[in-house]
SEZATI-759529 format. One record per atom (N, C-alpha, C, O, CB): residue in one letter; x, y, z. Coordinates in steps of 0.2 Angstrom, whole numbers, plus 5000, padded with zeros to 4 digits. Each point is the difference from the previous one (the first is absolute). Last residue first. Glycine has a CB too. Layout:
residues N
AXYZ;...
//
This chain:
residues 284
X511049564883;X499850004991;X499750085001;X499850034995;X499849814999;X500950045025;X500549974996;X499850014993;X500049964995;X500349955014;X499850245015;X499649994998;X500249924992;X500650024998;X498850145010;X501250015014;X500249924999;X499749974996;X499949945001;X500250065009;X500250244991;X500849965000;X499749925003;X500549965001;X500650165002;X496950014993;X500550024995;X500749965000;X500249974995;X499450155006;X498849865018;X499949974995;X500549994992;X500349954998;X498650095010;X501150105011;X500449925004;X500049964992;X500449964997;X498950015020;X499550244983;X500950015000;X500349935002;X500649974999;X499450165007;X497749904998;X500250014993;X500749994997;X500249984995;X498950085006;X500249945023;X500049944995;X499950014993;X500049954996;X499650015013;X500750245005;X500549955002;X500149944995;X500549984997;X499350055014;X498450124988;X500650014995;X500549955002;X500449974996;X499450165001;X498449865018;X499749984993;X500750014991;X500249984994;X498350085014;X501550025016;X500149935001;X499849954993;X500149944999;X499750105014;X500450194997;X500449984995;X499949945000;X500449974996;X500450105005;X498450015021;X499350054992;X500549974993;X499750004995;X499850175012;X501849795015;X499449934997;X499650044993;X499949984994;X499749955021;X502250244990;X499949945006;X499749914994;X500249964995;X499350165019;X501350134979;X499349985000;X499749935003;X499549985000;X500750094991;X502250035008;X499550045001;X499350015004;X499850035005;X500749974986;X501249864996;X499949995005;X499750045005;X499749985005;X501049974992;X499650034980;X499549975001;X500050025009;X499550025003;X500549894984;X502050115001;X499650065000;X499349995000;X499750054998;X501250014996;X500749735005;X500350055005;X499350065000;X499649995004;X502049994993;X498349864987;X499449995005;X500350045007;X499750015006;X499749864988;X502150154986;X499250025000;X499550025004;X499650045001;X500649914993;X502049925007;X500150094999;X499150025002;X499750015005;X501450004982;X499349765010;X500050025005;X500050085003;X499850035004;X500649854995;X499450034979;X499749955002;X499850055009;X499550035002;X501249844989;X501250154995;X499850064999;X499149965001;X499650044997;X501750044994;X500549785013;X500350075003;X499350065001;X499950035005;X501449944986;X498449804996;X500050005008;X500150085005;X499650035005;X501049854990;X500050084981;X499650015001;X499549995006;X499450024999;X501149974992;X501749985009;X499850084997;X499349995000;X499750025005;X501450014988;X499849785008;X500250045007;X499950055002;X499950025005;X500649944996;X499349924976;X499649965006;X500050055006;X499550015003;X500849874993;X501350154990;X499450024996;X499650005005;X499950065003;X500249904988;X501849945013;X500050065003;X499450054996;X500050065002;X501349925000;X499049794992;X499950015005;X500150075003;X499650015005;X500649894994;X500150064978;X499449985004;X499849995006;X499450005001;X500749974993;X501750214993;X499649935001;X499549985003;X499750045004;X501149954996;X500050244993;X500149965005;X500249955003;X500349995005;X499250064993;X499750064979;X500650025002;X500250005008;X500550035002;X499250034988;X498749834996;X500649994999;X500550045002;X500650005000;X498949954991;X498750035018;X500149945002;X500550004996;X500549975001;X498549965003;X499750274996;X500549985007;X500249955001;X500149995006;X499550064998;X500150034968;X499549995007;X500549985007;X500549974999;X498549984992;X501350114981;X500350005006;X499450005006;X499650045000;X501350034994;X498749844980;X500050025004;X500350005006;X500049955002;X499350054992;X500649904985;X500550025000;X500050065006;X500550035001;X499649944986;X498349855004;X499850074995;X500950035003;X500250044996;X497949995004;X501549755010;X500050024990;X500150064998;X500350024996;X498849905002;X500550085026;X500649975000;X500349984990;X500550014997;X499249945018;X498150094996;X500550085001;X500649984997;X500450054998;X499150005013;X498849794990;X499850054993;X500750055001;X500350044995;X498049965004;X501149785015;X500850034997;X500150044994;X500549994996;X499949935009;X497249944998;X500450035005;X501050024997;X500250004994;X498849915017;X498050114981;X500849984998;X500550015007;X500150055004;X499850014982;X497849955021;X500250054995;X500749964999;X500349975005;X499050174998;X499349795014;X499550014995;X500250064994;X499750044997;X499349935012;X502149885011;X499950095000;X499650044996;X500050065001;X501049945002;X499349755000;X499650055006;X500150064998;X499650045002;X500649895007;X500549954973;X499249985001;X499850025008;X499450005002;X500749884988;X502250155002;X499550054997;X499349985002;X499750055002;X500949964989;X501449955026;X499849974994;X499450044996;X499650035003;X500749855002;X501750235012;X499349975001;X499749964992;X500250034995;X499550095015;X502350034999;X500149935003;X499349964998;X499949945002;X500950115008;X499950164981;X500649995001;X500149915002;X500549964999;X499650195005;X498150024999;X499950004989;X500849935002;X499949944997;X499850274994;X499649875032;X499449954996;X500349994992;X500049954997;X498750105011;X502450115003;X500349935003;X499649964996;X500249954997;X500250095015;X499150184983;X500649984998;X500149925001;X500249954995;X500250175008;X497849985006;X500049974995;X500749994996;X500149954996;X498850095006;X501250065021;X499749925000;X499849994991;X500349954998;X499150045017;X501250244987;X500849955002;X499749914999;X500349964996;X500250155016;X497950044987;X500150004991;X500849975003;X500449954997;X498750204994;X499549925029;X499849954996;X500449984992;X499949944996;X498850095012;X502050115008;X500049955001;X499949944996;X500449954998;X499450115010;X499750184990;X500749964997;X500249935003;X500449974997;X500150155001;X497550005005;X500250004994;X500849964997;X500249964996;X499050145007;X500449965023;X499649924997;X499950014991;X500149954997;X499050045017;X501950184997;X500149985000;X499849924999;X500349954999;X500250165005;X498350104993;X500749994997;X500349945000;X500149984994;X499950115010;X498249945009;X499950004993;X500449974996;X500049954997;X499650135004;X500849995022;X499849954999;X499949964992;X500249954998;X499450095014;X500650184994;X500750005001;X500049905001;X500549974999;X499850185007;X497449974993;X500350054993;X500949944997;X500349984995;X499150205011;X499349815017;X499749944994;X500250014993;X500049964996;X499050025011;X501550205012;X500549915001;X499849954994;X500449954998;X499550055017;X499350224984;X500550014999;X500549935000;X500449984996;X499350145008;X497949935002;X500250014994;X500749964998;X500149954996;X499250175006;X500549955020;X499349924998;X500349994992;X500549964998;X497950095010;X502250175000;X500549965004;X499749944995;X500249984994;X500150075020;X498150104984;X500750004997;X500649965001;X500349984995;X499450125005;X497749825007;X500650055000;X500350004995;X500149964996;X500050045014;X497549884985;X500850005006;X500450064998;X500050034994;X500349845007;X497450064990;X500450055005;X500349985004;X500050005006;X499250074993;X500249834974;X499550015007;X500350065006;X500150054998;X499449795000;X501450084979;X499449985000;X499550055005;X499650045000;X500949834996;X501950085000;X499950085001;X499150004998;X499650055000;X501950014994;X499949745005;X500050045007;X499750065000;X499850045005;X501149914998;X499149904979;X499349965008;X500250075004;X499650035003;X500749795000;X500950214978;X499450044999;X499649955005;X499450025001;X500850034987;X502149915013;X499850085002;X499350014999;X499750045004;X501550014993;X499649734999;X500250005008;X499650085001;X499550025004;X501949904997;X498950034978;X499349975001;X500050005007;X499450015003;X500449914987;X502250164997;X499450045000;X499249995001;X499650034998;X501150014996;X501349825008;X500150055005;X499450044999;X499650015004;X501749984998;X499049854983;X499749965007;X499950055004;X499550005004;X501049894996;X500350184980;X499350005000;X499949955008;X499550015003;X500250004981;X502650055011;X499550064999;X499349995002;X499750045004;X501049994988;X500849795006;X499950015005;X499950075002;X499950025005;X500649884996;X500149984976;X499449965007;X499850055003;X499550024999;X501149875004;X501050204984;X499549974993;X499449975007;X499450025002;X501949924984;X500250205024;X499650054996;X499749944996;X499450014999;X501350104999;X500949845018;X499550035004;X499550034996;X499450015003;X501450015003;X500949824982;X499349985005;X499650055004;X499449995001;X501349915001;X501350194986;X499349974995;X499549965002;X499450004997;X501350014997;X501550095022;X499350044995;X499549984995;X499550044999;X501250025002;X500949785009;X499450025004;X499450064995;X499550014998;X501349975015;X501149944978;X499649954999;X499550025006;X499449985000;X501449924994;X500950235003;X499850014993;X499449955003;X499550035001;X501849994988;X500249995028;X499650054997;X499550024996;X499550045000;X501149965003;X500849804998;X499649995004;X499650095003;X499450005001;X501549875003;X500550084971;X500250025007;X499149985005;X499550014998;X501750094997;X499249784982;X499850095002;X500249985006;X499949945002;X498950124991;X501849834983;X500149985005;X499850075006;X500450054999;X500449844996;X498550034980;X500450035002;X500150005007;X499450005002;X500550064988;X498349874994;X500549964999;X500850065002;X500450014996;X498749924993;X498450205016;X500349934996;X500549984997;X500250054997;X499149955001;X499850215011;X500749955004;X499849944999;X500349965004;X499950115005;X498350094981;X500750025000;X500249965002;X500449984996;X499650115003;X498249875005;X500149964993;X500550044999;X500449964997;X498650004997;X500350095028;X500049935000;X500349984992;X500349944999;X498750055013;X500650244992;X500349975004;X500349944999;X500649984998;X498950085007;X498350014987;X500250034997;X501049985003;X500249964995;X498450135002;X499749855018;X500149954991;X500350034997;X500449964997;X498749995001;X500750175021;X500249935001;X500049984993;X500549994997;X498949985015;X499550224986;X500650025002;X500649904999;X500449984996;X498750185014;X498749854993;X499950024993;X501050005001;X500349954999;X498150134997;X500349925022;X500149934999;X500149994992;X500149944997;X499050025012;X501450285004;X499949945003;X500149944993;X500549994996;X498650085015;X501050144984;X500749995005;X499849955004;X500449985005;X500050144997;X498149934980;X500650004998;X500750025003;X500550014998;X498849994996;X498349875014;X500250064995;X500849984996;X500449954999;X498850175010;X499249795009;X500149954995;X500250064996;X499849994994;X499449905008;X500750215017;X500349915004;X500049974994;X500449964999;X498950025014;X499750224987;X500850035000;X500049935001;X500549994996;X499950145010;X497549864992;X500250034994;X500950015000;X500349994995;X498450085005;X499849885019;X500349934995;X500150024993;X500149974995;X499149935010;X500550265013;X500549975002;X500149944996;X500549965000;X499350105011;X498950124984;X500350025002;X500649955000;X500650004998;X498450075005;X498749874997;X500350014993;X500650035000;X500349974996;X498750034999;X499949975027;X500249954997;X500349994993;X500449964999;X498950015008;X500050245005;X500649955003;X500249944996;X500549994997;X499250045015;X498250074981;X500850064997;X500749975006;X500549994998;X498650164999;X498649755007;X500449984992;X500550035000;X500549985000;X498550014992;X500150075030;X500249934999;X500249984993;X500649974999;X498750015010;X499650244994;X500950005001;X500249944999;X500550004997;X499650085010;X497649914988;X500750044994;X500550035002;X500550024996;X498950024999;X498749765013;X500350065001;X500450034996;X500549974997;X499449995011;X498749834985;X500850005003;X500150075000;X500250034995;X500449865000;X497450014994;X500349975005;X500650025006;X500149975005;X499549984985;X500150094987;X499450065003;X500049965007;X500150055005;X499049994984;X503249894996;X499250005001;X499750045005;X500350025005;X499749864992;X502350104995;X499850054998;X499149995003;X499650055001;X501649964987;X500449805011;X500150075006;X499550055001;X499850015005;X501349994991;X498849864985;X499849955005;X500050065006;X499550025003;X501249844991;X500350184986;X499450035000;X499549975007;X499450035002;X500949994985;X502249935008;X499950065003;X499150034999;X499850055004;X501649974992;X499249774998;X500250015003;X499950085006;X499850015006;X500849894983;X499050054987;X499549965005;X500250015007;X499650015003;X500149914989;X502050134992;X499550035001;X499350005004;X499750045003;X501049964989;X501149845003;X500250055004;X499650065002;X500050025006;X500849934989;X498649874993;X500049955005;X500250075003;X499650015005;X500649854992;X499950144982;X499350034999;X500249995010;X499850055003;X499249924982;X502849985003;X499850065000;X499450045004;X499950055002;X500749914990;X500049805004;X500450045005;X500050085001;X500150035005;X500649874993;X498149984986;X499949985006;X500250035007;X499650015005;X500449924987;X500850104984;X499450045002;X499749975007;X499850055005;X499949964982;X502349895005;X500250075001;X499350045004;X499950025005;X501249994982;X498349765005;X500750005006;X500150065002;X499950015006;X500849924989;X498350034984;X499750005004;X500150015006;X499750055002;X500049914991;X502050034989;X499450075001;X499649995007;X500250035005;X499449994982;X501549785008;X500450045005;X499850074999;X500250045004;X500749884998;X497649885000;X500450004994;X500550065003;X499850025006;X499249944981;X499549845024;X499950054997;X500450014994;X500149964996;X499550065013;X501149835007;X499450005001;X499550034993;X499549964997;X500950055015;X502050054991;X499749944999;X499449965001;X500049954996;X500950065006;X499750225008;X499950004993;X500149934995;X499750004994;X500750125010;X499149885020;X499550034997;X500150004991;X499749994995;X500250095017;X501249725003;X500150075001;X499650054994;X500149994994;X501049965012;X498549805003;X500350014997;X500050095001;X499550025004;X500349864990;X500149995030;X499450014991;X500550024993;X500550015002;X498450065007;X502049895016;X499749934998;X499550014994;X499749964998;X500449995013;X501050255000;X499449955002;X499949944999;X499549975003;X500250104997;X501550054982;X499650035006;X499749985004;X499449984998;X500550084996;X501849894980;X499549975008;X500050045003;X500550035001;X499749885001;X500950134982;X499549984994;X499749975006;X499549964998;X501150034988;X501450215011;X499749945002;X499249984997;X499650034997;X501250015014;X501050164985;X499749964997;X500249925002;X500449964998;X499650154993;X500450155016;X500549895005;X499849964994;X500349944999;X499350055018;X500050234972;X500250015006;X500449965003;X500649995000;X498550055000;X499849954979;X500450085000;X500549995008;X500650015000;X498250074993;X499149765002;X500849984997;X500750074999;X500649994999;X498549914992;X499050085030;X500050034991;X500849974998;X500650005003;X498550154998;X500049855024;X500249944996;X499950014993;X499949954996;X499749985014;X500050265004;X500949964998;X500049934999;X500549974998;X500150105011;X497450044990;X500350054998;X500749975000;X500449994995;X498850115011;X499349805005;X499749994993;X500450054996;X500050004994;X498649975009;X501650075022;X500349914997;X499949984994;X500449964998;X499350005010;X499450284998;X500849975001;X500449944999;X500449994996;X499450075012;X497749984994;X500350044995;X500750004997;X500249994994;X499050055009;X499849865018;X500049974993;X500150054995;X500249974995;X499249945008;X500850205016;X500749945001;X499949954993;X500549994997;X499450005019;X498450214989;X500849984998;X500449984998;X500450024996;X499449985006;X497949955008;X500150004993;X500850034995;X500349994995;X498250045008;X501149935022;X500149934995;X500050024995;X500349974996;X499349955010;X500350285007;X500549974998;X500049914998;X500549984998;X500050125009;X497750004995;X500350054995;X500649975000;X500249984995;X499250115007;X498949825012;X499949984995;X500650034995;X500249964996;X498650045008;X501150045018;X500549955000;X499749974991;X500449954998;X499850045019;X499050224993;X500850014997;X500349915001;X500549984998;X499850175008;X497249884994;X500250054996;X500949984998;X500249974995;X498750145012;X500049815014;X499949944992;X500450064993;X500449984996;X498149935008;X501150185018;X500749954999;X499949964994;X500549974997;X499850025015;X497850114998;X500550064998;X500649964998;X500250024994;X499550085015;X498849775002;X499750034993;X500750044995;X500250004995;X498450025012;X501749895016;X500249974994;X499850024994;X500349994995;X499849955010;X500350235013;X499849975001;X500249934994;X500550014997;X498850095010;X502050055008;X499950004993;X499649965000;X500249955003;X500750074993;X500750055021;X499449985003;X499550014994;X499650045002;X500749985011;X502249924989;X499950074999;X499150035003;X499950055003;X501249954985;X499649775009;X500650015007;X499850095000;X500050035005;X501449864991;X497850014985;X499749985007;X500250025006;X499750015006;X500149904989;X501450124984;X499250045000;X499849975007;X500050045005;X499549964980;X502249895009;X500250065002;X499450054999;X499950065002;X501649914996;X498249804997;X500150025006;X500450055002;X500150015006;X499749894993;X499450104979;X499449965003;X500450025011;X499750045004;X500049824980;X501550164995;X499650035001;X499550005007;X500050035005;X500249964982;X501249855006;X500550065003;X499650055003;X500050025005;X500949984986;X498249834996;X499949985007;X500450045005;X499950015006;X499949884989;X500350134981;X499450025000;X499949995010;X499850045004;X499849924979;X502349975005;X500050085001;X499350035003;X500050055004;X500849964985;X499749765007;X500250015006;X500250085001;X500250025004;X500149864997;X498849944984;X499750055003;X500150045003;X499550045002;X500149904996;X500849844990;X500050015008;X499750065003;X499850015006;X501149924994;X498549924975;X500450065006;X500049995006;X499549985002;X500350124991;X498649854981;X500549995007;X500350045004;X499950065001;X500349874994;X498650124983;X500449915001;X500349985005;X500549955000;X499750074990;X498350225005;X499849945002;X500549915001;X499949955003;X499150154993;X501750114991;X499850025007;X499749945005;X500349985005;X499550144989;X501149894980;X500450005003;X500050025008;X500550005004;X499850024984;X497849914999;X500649955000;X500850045005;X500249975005;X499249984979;X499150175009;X499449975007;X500649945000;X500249995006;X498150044991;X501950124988;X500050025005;X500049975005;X500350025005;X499550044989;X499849844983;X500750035002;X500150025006;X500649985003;X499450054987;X498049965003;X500249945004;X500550005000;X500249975005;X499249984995;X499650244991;X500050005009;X500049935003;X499849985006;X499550134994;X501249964976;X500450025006;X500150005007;X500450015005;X499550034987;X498649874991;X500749975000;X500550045003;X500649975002;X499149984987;X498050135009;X500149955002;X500749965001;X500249975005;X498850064990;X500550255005;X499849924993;X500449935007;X500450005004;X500250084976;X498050115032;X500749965001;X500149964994;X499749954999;X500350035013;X498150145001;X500250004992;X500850005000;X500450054999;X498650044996;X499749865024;X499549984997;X500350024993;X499749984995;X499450035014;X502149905012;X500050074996;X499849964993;X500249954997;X500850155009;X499949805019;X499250014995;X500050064996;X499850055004;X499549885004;X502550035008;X500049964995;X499549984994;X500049964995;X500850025013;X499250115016;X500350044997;X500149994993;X499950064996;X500649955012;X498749815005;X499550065000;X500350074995;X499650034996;X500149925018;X501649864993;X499849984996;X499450055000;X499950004994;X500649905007;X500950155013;X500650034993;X499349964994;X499950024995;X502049965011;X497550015016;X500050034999;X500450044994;X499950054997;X499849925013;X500249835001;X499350004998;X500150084995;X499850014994;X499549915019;X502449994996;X500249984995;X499150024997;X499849994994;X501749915009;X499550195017;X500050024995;X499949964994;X500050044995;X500450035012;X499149825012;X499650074998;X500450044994;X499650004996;X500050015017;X501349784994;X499149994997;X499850045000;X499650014995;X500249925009;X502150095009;X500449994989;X499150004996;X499950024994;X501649855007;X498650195023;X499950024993;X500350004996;X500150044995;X499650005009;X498649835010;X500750005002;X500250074996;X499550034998;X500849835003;X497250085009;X500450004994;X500750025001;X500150055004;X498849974990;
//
């Protein structure tokens, strides 16, 4: 089994709660199950392996951060927010639904989330690393922090500072905090630690640079969400404050930054390498 196939068995397993009112947990299910690439959860996945993690153990954190990440999407596609009305190629939860519903969803999605960690299952230093570290990554100096950021610097033009700080925190908090909880899964060193921690990092930002370029160049019906949403809503992003090609190079840049502090780990990377190839090559 691959594991977009495993976790996705897994978030469906997660997603059986026998006293769920109803209408919330297809609200939920809507916003979790509609697809994806997954690719926090596969963050998971190969930097747990590389750490010597089994998979059982790993379904835990790569469940939590996909529940997340949809909480997050159902969260900014709120008419409050980007107020978008495609996800995926699906209509978007609170269109679907209604937008109470929407908030509770996203709400409940966060929570579950952490209870997922929390299972009898999972050692109690292993949870306390992991709630630890996706608590600060979607809080309020991480992915909370980013949005909070990102609607202030609507319709105003933000320095290439300004516009990283909000990709490290709105995207690339939680990718990095799925790199940290594969790594601190199993027993690598400090050093070990340290390279896939500085890898994180920087493949976070990679990746939210290449969606810039995808929001910028790509037709809606591949990218399964409105395309040139950033560019309506009045958003600063590295393509506007770059261009496109020097987007592209950057995203490249920091493509290659990354899989620099992999080097470490020789061939044993070989799995984040191609995740990383994936991210900046990826077309939706």
């Amino acid at each position: 089994m691959n594991d977009v196939d495993r976790v996705n068995a897994a978030l469906e397993r997660a997603l059986r709660l026998d006293d769920c009112p109803e209408r919330l947990l297809a609200a939920m299910r809507h916003g979790v199950l509609g697809g994806g690439k997954r690719i926090r959860a596969r963050l998971v996945y190969a930097a747990g392996r590389l750490a010597g993690a089994s998979n059982t153990l790993l379904d835990r954190a790569a469940v939590a951060v996909e529940l997340i990440h949809a909480y997050s999407l159902i969260h900014d596609d709120l008419p409050a927010m980007d107020d978008d009305d495609l996800r995926r190629g699906q209509p978007t939860v609170h269109v679907q639904f209604d937008e109470a519903t929407a908030i509770l969803a996203g709400d409940a999605l966060q929570a579950l989330a952490f209870e997922v960690l929390t299972h009898r299952s999972v050692d109690a230093e292993t949870a306390r690393r992991w709630v630890a570290i996706l608590a600060k990554a979607a809080g309020p100096e991480g992915m909370v922090a980013g949005q909070t950021l990102d609607i202030a610097g609507e319709d105003r033009s933000l320095s290439l500072a300004e516009v990283e700080a909000i990709h490290r925190r709105k995207t690339g908090a939680l990718l990095h905090a799925s790199v940290a909880m594969g790594a601190t899964a199993g027993e690598l060193s400090d050093p070990e630690v340290a390279a896939a921690d500085r890898f994180g990092a920087e493949i976070g930002l990679a990746f939210q640079i290449h969606d810039d370029v995808l929001d910028a160049t790509t037709a809606t019906e591949v990218l399964g969400k409105p395309q040139g949403s950033d560019q309506r809503q009045g958003k600063s992003t590295y393509v506007s404050a770059l261009g496109l090609d020097v987007a592209k190079r950057e995203a490249q840049r920091r493509f290659e930054d990354a899989c620099g502090h992999l080097a470490t780990f020789a061939d044993r990377a070989r799995e984040l390498t191609d995740l990383a190839h994936l991210i900046v090559s990826r077309t939706h």
